[in-house]
N, C-alpha and C positions, 0 to 999 in steps of 0.2 A: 504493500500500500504506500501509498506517495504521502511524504510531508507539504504544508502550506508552505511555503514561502513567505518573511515577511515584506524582503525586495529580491528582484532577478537577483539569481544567483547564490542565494540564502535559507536557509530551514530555520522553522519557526520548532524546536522544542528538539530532545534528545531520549534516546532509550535510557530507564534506569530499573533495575532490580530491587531497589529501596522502599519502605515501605513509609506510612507516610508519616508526616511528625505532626500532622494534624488532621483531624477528620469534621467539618463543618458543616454544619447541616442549617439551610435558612437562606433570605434575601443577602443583597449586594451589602447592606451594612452592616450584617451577623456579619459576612467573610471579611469586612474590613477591619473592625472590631478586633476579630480573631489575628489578624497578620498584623494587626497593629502592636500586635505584645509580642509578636514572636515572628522580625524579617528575616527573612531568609527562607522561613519553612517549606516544605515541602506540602501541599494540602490536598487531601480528597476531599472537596466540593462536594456536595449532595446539596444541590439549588432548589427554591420553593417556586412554585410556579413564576411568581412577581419577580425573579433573578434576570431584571437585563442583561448584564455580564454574561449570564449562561445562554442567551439568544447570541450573543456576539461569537463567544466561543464554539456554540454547538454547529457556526456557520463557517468560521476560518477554520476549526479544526476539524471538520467532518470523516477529513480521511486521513486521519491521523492515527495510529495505532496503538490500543492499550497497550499500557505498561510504557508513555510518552510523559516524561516532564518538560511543561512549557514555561520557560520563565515569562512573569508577566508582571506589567509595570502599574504603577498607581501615583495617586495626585496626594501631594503633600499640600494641605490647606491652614494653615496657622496652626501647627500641630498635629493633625487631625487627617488620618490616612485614609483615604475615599477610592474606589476601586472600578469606579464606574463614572458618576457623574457630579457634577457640581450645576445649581441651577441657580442665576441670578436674577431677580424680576418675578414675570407670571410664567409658569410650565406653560411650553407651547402649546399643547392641546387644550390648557385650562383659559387661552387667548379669548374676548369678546371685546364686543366695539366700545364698551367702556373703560377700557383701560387704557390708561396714558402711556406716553411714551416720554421717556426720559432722558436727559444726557447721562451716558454712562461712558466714564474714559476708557481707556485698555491702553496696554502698554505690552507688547512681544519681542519677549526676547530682546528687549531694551529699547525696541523700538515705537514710540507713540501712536498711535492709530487716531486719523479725524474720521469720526463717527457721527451720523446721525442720531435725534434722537430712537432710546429704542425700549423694547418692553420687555425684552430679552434677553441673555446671554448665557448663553448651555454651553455647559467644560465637558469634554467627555473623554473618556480612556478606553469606553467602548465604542458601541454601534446605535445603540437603542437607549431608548426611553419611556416609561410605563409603555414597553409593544411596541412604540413606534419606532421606524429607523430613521433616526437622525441625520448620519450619515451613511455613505455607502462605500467608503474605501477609507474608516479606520480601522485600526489593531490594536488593538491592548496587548504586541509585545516588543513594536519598533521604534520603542525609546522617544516618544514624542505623543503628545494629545490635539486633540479639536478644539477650536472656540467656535461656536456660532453668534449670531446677532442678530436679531429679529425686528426689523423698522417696518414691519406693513401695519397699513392703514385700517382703520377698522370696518372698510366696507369689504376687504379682501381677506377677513378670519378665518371665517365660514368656509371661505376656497382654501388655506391655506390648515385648517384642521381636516380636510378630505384628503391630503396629500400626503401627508406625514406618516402613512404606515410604510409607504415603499419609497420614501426620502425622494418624489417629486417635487419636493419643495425648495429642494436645493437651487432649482433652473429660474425661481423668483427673483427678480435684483434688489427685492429689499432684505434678501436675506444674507448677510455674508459669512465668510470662513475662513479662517488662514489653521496651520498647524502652530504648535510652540513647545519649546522646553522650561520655557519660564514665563507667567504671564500675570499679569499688576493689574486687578481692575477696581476702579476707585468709583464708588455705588453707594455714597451713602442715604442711608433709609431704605435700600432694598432688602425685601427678605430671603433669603439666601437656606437651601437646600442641598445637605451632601449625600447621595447617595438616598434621595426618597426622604431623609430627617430634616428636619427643620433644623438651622445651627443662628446662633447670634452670630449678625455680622457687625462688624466694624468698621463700615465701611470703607475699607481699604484691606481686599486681601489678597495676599501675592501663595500664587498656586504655582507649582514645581513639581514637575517629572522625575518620580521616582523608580530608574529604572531596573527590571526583574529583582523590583521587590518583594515577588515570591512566586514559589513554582507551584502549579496545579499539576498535579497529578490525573494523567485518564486511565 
């Protein structure tokens, strides 16, 4: 059976006979939780239905063979080790025409970003989001994450939650995307979401690529 690639030329995980130094059972915040006490681990995953991480994984590593450890990366957020997603503003699916759009800055990999206002900004390490696919060509193991940015208007929601299951909404121009390994976004009074949890924000939090900060086990 053929490994994924995470770029030409590269394999995404390795045979190991080891068994595993943790066994997790539960959504994308139990396993963060869990790797957060213990990097490095080795872990057998047993995801709950609601595990976006394991939509992502069950789709790059399909033809991957048991007895495979994948190292895979996570978002370090003021402490606080997130495995999947980071969400600034309103969830895209949760979008209606009453919600405002805000100046939110970003700053990648040292670099400023001039942005519109927006209602948005999804960090991701994965693919998905309660179901939906965010994007369509990230990896949670090539040492780099997603930002999105959400500026549509609010007669364009409605279109713009139909789309979101198979990441059609990426071809919108008020949606944008860049990759990062470090990324600054300064939001003060937004409510801010790691991994499905509500977290106090501070309005100013700088997110960082933590890479194969631990191996899953298939």
């Amino acid at each position: 059976m053929r490994r994924v690639g995470i770029r030409k030329g590269e394999e995404w995980g390795s045979p190991t006979g080891s068994a595993p130094d943790l066994v997790v059972e539960g959504n994308d915040a139990d396993l963060a939780a869990a790797v957060q006490e213990r990097p490095g681990a080795l872990v057998r995953y047993v995801p709950s239905s609601d595990s976006d991480l394991a939509r992502t994984v069950g789709g790059s590593a399909r033809d991957v063979p048991i007895g495979t450890e994948l190292p895979m990366d996570a978002l370090r957020v003021d402490g606080r080790l997130v495995v999947n997603s980071v969400i600034i503003g309103i969830a895209p699916r949760s979008l209606r025409a009453w919600h405002r759009r805000r100046q939110i800055m970003l700053e990648i990999d040292g670099r400023a970003l001039d942005l519109p206002a927006v209602t948005t900004v999804a960090v991701l390490n994965g693919q998905h989001l309660a179901g939906d696919r965010l994007l369509t060509r990230g990896h949670p193991g090539d040492g780099r994450a997603e930002v999105q940015w959400f500026a549509i208007g609010p007669s364009d929601r409605s279109k713009l939650r139909a789309r979101l299951a198979t990441g059609d909404h990426l071809g919108h121009p008020a949606v944008g995307q860049e990759t990062f390994r470090e990324l600054v976004v300064d939001a003060p009074g937004r409510r801010a979401c790691c991994d499905g949890i509500a977290v106090p924000n501070p309005g100013r939090l700088v997110i960082r690529v933590v890479a194969a900060a631990y191996r899953l086990l298939l």
